[in-house]
C-alpha atoms as an extended CHARMM CRD file, in Angstrom:
* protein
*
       275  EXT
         1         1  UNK       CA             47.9930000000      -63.4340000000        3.0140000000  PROA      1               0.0000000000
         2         2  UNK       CA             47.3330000000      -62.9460000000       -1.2060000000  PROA      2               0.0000000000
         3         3  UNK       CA             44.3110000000      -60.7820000000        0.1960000000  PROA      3               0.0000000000
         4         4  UNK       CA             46.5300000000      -58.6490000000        2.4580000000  PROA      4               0.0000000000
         5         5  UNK       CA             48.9900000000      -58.5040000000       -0.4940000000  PROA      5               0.0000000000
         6         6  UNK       CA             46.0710000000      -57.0090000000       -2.8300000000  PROA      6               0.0000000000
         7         7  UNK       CA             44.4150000000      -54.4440000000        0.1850000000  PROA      7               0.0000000000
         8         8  UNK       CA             48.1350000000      -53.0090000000        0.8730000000  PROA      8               0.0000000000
         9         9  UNK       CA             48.9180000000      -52.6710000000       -3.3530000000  PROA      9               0.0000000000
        10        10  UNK       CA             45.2770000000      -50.7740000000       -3.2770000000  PROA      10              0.0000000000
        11        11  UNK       CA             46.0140000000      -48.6440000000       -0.2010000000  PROA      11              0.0000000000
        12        12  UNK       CA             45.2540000000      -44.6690000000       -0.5570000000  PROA      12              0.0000000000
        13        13  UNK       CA             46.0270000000      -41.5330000000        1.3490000000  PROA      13              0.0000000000
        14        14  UNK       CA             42.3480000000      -42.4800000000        2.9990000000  PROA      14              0.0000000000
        15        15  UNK       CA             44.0830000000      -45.5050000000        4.6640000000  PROA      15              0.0000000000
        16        16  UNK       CA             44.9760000000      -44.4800000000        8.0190000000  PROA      16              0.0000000000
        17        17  UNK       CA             48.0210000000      -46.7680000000        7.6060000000  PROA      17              0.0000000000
        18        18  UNK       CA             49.2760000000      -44.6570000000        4.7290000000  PROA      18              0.0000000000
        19        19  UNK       CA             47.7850000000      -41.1020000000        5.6620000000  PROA      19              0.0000000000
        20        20  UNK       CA             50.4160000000      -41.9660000000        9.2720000000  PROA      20              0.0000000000
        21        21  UNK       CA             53.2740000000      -43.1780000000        6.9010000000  PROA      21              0.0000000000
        22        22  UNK       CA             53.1060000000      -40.1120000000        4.4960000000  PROA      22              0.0000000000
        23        23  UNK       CA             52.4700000000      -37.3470000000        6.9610000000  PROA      23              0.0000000000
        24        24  UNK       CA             55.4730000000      -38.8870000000        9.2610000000  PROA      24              0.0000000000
        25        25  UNK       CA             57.4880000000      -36.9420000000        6.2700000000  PROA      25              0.0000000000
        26        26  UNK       CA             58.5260000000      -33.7890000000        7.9820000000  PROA      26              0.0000000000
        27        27  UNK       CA             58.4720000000      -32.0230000000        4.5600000000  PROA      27              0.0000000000
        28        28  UNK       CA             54.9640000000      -32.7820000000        3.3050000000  PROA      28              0.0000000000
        29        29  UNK       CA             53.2920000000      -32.4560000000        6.8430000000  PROA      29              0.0000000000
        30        30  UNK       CA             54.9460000000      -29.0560000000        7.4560000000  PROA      30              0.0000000000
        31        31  UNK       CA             53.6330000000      -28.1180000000        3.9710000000  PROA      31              0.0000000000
        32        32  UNK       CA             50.0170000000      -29.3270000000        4.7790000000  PROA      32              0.0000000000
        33        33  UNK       CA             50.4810000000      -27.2680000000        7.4940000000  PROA      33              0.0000000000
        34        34  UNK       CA             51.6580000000      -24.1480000000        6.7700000000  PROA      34              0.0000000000
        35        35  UNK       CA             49.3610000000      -24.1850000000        3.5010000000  PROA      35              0.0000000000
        36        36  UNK       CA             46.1570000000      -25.1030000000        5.9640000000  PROA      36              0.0000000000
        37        37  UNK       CA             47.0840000000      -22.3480000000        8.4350000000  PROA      37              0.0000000000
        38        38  UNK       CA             48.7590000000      -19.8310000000        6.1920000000  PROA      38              0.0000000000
        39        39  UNK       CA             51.4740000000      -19.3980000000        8.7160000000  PROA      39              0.0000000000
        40        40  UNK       CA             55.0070000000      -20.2490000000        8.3300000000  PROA      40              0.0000000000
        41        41  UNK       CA             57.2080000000      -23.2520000000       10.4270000000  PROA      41              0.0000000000
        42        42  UNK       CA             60.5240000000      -23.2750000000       10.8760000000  PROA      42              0.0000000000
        43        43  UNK       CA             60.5080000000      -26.8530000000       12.2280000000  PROA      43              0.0000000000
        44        44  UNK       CA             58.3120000000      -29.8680000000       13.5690000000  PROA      44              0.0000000000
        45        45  UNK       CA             58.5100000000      -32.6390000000       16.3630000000  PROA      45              0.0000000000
        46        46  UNK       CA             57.2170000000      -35.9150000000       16.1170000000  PROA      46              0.0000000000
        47        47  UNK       CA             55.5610000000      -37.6070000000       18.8130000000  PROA      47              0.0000000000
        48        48  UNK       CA             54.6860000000      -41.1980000000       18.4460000000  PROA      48              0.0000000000
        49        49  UNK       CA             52.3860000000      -41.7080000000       15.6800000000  PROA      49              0.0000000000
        50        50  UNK       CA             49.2760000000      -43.9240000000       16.5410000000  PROA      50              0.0000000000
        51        51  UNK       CA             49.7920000000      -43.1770000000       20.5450000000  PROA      51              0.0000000000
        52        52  UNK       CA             47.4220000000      -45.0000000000       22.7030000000  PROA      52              0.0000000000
        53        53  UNK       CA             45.6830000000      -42.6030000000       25.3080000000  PROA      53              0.0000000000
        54        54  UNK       CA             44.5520000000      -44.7600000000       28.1390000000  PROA      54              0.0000000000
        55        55  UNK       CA             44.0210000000      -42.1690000000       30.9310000000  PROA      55              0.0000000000
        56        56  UNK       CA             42.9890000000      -45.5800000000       33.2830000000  PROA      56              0.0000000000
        57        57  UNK       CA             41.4990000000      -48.5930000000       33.4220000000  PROA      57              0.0000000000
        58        58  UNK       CA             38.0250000000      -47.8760000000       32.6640000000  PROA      58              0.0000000000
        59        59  UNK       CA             38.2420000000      -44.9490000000       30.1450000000  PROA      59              0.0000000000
        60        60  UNK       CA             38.2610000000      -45.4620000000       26.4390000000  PROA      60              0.0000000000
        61        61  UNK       CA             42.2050000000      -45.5320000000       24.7240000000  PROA      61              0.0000000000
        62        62  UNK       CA             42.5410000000      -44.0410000000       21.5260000000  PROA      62              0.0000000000
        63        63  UNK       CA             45.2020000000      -44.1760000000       18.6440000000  PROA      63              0.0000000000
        64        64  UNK       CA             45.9160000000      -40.8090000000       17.1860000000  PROA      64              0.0000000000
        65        65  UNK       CA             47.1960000000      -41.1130000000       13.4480000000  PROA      65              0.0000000000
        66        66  UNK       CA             49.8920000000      -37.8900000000       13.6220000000  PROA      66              0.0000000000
        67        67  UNK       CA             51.1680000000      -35.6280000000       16.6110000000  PROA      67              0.0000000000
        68        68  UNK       CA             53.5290000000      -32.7470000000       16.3100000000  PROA      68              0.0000000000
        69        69  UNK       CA             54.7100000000      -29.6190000000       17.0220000000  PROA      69              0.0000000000
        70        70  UNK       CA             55.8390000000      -26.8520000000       15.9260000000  PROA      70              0.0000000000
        71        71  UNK       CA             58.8890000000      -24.8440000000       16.7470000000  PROA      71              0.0000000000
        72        72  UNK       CA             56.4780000000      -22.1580000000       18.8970000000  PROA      72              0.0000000000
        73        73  UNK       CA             55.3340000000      -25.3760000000       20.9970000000  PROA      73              0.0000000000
        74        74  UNK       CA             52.2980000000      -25.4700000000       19.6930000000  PROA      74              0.0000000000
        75        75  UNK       CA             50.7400000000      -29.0690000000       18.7100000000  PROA      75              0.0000000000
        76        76  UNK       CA             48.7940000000      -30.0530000000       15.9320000000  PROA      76              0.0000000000
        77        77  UNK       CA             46.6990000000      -33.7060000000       16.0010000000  PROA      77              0.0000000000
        78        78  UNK       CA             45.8240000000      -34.8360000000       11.9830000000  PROA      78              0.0000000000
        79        79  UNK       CA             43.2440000000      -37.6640000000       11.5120000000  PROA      79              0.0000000000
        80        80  UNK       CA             41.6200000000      -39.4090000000        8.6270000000  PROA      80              0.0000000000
        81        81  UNK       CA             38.2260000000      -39.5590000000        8.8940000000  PROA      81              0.0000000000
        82        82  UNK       CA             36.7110000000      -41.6960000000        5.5620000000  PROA      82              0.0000000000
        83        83  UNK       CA             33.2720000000      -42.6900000000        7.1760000000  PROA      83              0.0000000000
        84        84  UNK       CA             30.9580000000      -40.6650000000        9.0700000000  PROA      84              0.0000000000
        85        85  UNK       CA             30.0310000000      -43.2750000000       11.8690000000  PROA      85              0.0000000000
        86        86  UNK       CA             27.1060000000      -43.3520000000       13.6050000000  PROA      86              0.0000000000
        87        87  UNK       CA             26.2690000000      -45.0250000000       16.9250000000  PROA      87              0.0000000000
        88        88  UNK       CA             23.5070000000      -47.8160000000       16.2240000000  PROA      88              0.0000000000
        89        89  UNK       CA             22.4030000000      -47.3080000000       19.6030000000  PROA      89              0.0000000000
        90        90  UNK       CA             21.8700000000      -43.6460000000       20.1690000000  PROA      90              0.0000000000
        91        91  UNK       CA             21.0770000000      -42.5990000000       16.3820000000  PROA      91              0.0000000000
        92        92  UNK       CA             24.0440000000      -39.7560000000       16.5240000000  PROA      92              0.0000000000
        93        93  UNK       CA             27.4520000000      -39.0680000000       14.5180000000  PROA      93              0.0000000000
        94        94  UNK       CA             29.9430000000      -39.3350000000       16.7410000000  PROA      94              0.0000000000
        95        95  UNK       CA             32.7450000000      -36.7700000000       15.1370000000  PROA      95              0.0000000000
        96        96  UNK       CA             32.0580000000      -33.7270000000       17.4480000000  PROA      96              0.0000000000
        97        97  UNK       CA             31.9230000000      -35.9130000000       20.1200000000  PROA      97              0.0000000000
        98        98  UNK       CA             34.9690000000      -37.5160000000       18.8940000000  PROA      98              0.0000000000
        99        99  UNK       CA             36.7700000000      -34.3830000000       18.6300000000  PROA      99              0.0000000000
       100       100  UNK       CA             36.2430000000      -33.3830000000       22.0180000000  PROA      100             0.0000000000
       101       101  UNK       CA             37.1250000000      -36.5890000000       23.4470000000  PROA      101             0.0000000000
       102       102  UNK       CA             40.7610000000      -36.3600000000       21.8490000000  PROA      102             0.0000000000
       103       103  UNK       CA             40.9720000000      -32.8430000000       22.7180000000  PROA      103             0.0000000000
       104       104  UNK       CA             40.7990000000      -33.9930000000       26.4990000000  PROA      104             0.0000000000
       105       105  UNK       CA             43.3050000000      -36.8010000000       26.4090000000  PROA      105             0.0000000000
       106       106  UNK       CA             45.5960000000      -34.2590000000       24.4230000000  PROA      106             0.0000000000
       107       107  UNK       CA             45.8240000000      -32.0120000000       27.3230000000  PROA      107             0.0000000000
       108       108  UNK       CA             46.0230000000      -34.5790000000       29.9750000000  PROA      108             0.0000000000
       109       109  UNK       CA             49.2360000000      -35.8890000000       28.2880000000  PROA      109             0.0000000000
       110       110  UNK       CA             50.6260000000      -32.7610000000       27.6640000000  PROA      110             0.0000000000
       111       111  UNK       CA             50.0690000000      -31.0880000000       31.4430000000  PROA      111             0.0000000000
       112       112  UNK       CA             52.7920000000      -32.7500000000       33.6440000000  PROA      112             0.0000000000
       113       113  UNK       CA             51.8410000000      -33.4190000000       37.0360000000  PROA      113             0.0000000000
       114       114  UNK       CA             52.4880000000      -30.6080000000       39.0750000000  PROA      114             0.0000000000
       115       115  UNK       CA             52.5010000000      -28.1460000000       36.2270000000  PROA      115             0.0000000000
       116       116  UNK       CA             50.0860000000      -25.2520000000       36.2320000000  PROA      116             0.0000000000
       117       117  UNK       CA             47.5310000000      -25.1750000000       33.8970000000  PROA      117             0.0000000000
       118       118  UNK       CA             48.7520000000      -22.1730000000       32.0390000000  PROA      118             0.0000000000
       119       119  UNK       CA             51.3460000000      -23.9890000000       30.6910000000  PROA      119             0.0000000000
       120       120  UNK       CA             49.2020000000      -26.1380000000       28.3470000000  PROA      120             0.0000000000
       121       121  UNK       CA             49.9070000000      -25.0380000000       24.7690000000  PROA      121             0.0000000000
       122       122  UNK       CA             48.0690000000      -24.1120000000       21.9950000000  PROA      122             0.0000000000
       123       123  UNK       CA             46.2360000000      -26.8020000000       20.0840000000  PROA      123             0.0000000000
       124       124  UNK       CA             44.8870000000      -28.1500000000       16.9470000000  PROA      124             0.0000000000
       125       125  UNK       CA             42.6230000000      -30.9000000000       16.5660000000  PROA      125             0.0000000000
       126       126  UNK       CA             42.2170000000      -31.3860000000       12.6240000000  PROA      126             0.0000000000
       127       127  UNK       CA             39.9770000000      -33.8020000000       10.9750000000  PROA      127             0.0000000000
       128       128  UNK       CA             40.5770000000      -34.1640000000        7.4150000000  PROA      128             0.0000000000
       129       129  UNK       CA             37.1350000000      -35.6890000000        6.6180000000  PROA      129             0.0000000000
       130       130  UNK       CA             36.2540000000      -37.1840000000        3.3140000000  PROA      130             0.0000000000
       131       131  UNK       CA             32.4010000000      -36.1070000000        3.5210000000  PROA      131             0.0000000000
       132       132  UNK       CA             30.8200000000      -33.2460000000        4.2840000000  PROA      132             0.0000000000
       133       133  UNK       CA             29.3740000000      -33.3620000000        7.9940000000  PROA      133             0.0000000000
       134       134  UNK       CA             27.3160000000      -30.2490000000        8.3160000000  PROA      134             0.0000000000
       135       135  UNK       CA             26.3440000000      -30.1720000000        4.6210000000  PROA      135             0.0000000000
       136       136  UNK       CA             27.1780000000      -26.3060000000        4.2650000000  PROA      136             0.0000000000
       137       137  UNK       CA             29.9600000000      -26.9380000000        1.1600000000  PROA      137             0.0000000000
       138       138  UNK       CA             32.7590000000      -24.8250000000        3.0720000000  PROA      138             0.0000000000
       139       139  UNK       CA             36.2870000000      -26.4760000000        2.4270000000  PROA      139             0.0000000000
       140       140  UNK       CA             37.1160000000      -25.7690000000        5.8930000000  PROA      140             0.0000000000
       141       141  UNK       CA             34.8450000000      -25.5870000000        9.5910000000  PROA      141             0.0000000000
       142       142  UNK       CA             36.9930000000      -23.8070000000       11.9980000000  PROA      142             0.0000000000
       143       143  UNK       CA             35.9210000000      -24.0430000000       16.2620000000  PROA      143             0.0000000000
       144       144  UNK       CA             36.9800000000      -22.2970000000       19.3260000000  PROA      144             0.0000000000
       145       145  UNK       CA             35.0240000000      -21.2920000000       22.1520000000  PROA      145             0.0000000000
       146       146  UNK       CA             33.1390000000      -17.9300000000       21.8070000000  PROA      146             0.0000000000
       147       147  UNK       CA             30.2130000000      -16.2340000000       24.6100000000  PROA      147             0.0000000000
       148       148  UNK       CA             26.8290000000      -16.6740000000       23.5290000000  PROA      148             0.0000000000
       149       149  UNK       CA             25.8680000000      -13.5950000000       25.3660000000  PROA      149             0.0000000000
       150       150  UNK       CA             28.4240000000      -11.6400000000       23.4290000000  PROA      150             0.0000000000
       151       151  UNK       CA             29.8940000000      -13.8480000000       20.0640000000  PROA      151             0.0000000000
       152       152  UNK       CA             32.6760000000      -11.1670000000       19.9180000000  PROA      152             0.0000000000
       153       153  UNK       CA             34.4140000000      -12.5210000000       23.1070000000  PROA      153             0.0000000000
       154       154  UNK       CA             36.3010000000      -15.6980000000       22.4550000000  PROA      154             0.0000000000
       155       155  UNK       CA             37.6460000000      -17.7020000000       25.2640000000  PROA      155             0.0000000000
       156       156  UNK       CA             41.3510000000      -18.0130000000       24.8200000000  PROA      156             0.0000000000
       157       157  UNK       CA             41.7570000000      -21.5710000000       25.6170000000  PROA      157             0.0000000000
       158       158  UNK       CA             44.3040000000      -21.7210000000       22.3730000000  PROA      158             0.0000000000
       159       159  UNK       CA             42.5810000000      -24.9120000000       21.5900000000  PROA      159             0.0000000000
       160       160  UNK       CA             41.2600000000      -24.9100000000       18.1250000000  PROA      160             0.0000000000
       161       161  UNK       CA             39.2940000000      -28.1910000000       16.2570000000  PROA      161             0.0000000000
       162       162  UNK       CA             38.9820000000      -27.8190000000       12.7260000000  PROA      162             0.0000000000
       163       163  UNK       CA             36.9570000000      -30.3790000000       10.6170000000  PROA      163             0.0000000000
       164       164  UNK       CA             38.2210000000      -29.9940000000        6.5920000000  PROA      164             0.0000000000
       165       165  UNK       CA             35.8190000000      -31.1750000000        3.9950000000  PROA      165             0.0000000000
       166       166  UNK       CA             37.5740000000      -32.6510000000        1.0450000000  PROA      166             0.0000000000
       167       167  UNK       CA             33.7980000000      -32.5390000000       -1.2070000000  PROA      167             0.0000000000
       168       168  UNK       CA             33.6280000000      -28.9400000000       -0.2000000000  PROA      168             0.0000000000
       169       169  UNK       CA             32.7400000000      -26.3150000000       -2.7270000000  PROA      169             0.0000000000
       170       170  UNK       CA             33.2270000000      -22.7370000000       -1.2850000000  PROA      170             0.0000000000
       171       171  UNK       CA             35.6010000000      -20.6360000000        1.4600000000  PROA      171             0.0000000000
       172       172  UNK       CA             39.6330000000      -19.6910000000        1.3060000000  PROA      172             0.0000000000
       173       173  UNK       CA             41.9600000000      -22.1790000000        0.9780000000  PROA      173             0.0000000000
       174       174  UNK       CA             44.9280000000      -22.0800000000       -1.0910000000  PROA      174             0.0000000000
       175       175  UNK       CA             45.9830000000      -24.5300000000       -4.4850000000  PROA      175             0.0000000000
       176       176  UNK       CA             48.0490000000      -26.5230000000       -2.6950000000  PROA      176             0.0000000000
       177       177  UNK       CA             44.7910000000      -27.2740000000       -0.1890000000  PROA      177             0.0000000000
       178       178  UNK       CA             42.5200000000      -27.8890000000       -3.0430000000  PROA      178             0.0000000000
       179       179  UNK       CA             44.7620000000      -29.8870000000       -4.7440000000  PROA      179             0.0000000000
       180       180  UNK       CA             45.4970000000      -32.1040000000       -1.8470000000  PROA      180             0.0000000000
       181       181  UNK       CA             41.7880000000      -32.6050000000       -1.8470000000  PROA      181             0.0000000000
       182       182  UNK       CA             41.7170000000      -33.1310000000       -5.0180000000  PROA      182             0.0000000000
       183       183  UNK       CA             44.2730000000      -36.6750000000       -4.1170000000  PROA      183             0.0000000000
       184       184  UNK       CA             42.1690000000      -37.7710000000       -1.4620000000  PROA      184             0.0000000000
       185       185  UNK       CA             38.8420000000      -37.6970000000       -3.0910000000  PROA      185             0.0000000000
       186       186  UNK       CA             40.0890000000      -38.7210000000       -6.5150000000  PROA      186             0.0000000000
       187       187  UNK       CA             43.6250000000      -39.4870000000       -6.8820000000  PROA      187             0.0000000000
       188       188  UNK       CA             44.3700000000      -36.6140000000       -8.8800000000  PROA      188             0.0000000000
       189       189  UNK       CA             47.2460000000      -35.3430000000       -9.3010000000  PROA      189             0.0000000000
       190       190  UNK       CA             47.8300000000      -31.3750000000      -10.2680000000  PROA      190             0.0000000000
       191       191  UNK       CA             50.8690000000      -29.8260000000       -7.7870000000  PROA      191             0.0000000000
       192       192  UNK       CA             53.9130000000      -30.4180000000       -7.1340000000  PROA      192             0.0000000000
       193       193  UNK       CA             52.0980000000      -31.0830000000       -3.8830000000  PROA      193             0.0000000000
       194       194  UNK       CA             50.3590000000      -34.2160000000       -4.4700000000  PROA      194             0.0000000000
       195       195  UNK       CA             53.2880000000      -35.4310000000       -7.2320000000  PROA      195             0.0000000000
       196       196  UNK       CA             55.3530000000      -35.5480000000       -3.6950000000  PROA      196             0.0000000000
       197       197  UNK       CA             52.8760000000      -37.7200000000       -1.8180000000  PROA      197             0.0000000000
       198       198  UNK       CA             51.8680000000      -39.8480000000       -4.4980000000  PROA      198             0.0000000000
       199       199  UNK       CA             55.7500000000      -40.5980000000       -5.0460000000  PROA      199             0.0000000000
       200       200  UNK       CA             56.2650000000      -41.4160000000       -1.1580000000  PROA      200             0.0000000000
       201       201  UNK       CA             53.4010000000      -43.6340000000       -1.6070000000  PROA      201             0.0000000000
       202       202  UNK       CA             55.1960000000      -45.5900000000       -4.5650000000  PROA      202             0.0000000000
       203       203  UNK       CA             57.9610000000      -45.6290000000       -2.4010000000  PROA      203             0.0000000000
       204       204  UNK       CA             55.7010000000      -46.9840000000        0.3610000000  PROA      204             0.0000000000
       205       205  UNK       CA             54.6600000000      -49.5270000000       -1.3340000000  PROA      205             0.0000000000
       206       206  UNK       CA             58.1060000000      -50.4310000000       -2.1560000000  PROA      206             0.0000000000
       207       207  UNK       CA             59.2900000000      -51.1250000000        1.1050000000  PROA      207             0.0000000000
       208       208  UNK       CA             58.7330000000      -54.4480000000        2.3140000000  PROA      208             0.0000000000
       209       209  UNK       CA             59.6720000000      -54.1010000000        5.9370000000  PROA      209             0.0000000000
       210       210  UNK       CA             56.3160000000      -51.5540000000        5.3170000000  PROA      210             0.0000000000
       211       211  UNK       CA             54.2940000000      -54.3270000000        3.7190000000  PROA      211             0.0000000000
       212       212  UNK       CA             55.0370000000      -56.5250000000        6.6040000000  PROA      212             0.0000000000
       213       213  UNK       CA             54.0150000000      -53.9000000000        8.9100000000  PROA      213             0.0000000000
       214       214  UNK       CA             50.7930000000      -53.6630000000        7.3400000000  PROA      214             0.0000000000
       215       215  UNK       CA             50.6030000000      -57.5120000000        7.2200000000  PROA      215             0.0000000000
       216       216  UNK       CA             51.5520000000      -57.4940000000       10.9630000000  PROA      216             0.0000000000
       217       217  UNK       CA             49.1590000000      -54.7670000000       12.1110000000  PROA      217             0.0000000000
       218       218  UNK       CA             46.4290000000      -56.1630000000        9.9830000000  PROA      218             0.0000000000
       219       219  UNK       CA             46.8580000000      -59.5460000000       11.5190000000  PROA      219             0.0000000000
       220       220  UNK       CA             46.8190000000      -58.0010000000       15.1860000000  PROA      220             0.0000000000
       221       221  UNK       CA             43.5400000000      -56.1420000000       14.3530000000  PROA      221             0.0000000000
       222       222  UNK       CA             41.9140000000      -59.2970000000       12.6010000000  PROA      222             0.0000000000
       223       223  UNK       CA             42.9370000000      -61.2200000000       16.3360000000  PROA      223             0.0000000000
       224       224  UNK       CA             41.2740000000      -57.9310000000       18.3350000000  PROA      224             0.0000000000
       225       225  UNK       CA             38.3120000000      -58.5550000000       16.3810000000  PROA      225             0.0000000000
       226       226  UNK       CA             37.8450000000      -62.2530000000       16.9380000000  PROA      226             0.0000000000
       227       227  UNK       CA             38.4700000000      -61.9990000000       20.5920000000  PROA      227             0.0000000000
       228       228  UNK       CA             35.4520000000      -58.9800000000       20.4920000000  PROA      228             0.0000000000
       229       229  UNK       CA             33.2000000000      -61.2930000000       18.6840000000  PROA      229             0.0000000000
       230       230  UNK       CA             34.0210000000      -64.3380000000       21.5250000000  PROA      230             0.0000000000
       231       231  UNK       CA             33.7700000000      -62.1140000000       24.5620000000  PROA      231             0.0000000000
       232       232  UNK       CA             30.3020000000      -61.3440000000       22.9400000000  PROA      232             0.0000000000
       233       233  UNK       CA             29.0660000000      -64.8460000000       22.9850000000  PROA      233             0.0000000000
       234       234  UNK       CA             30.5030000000      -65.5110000000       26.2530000000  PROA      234             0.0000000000
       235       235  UNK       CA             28.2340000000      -62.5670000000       27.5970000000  PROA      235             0.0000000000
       236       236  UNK       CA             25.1030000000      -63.9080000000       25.8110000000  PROA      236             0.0000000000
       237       237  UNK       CA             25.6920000000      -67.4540000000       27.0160000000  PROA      237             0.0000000000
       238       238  UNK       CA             25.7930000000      -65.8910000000       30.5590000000  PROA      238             0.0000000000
       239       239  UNK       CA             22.6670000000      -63.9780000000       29.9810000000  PROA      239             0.0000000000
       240       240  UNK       CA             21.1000000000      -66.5920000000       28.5760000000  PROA      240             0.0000000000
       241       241  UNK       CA             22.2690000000      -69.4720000000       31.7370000000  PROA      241             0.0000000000
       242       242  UNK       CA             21.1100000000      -66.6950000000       34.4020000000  PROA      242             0.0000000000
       243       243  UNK       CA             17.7550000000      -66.7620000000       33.1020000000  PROA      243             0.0000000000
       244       244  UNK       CA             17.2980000000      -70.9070000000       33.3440000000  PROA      244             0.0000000000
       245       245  UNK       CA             14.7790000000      -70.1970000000       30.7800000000  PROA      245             0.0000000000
       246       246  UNK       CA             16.7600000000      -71.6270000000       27.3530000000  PROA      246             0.0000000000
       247       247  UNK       CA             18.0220000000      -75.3680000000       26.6520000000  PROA      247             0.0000000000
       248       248  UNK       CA             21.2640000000      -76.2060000000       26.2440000000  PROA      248             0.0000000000
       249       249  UNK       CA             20.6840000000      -76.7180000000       22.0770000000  PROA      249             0.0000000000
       250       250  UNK       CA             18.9950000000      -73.2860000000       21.6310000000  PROA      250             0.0000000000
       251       251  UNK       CA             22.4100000000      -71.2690000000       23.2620000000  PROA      251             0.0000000000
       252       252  UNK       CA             24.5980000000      -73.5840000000       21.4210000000  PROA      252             0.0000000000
       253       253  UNK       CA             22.4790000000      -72.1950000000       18.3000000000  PROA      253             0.0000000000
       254       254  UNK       CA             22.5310000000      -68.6080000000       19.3320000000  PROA      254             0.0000000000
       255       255  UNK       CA             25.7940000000      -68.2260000000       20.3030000000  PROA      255             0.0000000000
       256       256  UNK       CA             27.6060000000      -70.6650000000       18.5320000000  PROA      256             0.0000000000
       257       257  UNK       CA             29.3580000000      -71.9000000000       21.4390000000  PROA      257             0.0000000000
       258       258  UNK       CA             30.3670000000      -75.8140000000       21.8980000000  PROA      258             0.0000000000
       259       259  UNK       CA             28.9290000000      -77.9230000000       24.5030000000  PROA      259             0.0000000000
       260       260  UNK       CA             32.6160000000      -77.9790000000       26.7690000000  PROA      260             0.0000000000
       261       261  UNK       CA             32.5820000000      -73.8730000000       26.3240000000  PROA      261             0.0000000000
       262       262  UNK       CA             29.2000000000      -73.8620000000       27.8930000000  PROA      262             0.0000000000
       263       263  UNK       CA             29.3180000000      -76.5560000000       30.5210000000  PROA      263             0.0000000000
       264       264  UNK       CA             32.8070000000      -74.4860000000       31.5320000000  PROA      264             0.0000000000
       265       265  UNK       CA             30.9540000000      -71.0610000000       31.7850000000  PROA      265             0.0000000000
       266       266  UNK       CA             27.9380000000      -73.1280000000       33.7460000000  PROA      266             0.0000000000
       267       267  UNK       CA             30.6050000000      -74.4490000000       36.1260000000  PROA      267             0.0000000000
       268       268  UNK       CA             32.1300000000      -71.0250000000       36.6780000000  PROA      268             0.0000000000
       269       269  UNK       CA             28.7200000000      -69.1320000000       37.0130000000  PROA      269             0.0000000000
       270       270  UNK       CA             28.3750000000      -72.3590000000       39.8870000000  PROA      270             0.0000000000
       271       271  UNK       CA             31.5880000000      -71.2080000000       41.4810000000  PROA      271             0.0000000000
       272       272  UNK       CA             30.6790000000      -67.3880000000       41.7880000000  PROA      272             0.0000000000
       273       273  UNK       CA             27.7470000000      -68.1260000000       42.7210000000  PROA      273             0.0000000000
       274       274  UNK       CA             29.0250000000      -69.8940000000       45.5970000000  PROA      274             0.0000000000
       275       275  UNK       CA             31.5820000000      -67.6450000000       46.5890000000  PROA      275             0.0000000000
């Protein structure tokens, strides 16, 4: 627990526990908005924060960090991205994969069944990413659909994905933008901007019904983890029994697994076999 004491105390506005917590402040997300779009908002509606999308049973849920919108209904999804993961198995980022993937689920929760699919409103999928994932230096990469056969003619989908680049160097942002990159790369503080989210952070850190939170979700993660790492080993200890090839000593080695656990999963394999 002294370790989760000393990761919550060190927590930044790259923590997607904090980046949630801040930007659930109508004031300073409305800001971030308005100063990213250069448009103005007369008001914002929260939707729950960290939603799980599970569209069914064998589709991949997601958490999204922040979901709002906007008093002309349209809705506005803000992630943290810190690392630029790639999949050990196919050699590719996964962020503009990623980005469509939450697009999708965003409009399947927000069409009713029934409804047409006109109705869908206008959308923004915003990454604020801490590295630079096209290595062009622009402070902001902005996406909608356009014709290849004629780059003029944009299809008017209203759904928009823009990936910001907090180490960028070069395009049209305004101060407030810059210095809010500016906090999340180095903790600087030069607006009355970032002195606002620094000071909810203090406050943050504060609370303790929000340390426990952190403790809480932390702990839940930590279990989600360890039950990953034993489904694992149960799936290599079947592997390993179906091919009659490997002594009992040499799967207790590999997968760490005590005798009982694997005379259990020999018995089962037994009873589906039989069945």
């Amino acid at each position: 627990m002294q370790n989760l004491a000393t990761k919550f105390d060190n927590l930044t506005i790259q923590s997607d526990f904090i980046f949630k917590k801040v930007m659930s402040r109508k004031r300073i997300c409305m800001h971030l908005l308005e100063e990213l779009l250069q448009i103005k908002i007369a008001d914002i509606n929260y939707f729950e924060a960290e939603k799980s999308l599970d569209p069914d049973y064998a589709s991949r849920g997601i958490r999204l960090d922040i979901i709002v919108a906007d008093d002309k209904n349209t809705h506005y999804n803000l992630e943290m991205q810190v690392n630029n993961i790639k999949n050990p198995d196919t050699k590719h980022y996964v962020l503009p994969k990623r980005t469509r993937y939450y697009q999708a689920l965003m409009d399947i929760d927000l069409l009713q069944k029934g409804q047409e699919y006109d109705l869908l409103p206008p959308t923004y999928i915003i990454f604020i990413c801490v590295f630079d994932f096209f290595a062009k230096g622009n402070y902001v990469y902005t996406f909608k659909k356009r014709c290849l056969e004629d780059l003029e003619l944009e299809l008017p989908d209203e759904a928009t994905t823009m990936i910001l680049n907090t180490k960028g160097s070069h395009g049209n942002i305004s101060k407030d933008i810059k210095s809010f990159y500016d906090y999340v790369n180095n903790h600087i503080i030069n607006s009355d901007f970032t002195k606002q989210i620094d000071n909810e952070i203090s406050y943050l850190k504060l609370d303790t019904k929000v340390r426990r939170e952190f403790m809480l979700l932390e702990a839940r993660l930590l279990d989600e983890r360890r039950e990953g790492r034993a489904d694992e080993k149960v799936s290599i200890a079947k592997l390993m029994l179906a091919k009659g090839c490997y002594s009992l000593q040499e799967i207790i080695e590999l997968t760490g697994l005590s005798i009982d656990d694997i005379e259990k999963l020999k018995n089962d394999m037994h009873v589906e076999k039989q069945a």
